[in-house]
N, C-alpha and C positions, 0 to 999 in steps of 0.2 A: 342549415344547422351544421354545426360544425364539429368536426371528428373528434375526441381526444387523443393528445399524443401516446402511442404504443410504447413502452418502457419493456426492452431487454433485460433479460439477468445475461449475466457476466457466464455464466454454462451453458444458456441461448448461444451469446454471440463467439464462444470458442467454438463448439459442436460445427454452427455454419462457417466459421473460420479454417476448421479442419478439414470441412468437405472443401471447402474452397483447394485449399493448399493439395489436399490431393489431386487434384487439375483430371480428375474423373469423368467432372460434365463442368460444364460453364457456367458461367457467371452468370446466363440468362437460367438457363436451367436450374441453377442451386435456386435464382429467384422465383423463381413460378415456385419451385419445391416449399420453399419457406415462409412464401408470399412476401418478398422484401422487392426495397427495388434492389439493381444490382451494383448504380455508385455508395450504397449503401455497406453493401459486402464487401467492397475495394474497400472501403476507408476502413472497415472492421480487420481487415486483411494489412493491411499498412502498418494501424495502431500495433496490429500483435507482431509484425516483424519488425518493425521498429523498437518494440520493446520487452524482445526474446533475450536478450543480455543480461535485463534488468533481472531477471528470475536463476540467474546463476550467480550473481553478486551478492544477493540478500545474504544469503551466510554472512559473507564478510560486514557489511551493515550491521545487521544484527551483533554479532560479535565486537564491532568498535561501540554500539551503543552500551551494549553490555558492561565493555571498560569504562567508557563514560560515564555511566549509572555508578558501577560501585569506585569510583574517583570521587565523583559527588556528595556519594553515603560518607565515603571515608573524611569528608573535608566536614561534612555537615554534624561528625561524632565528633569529633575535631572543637568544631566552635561550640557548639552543647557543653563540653567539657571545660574550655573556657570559662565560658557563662558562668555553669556551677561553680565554680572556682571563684570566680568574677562576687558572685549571687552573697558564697555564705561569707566572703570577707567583706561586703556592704554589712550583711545580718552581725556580722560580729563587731562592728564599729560602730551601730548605730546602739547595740546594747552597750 
């Protein structure tokens, strides 16, 4: 019979990523502790230094999206406006 696969939350695999990065007890040891294996914790361990960068940038991301959204609105009140303009000189030529 066959196992189902174990599904992490993202507070699991920081928590063991953390004990990891304190270099406290091993890789074999964190494993027995959390019962994972331990190329398991490496790749958990990898993924989060690899993308410890990304979590000081978001400011700035967010912030260009932010410009980007209200450039958008601004072009989208823009052509609305148009429209209406567009809209009641059809209404008034066809009366």
């Amino acid at each position: 019979m066959k196992r189902s696969r174990r599904k992490f939350t993202a507070e699991f695999k920081a928590k063991v990523v953390l004990e990891a990065i304190k270099e406290q007890k091993s890789l074999s040891e964190l494993a027995e502790q959390f019962e994972l294996h331990p190329n398991l914790i490496s790749i958990w361990k990898r993924e989060f230094l690899d993308n410890a960068a990304k979590v000081f940038s978001k400011g700035d991301e967010i912030k260009n999206t932010i410009e980007e959204v209200e450039k958008e609105k601004e072009e989208l009140f823009k052509q609305i406006g148009r429209l209406k303009v567009e809209n009641d000189w059809l209404k008034k030529k066809v009366l």
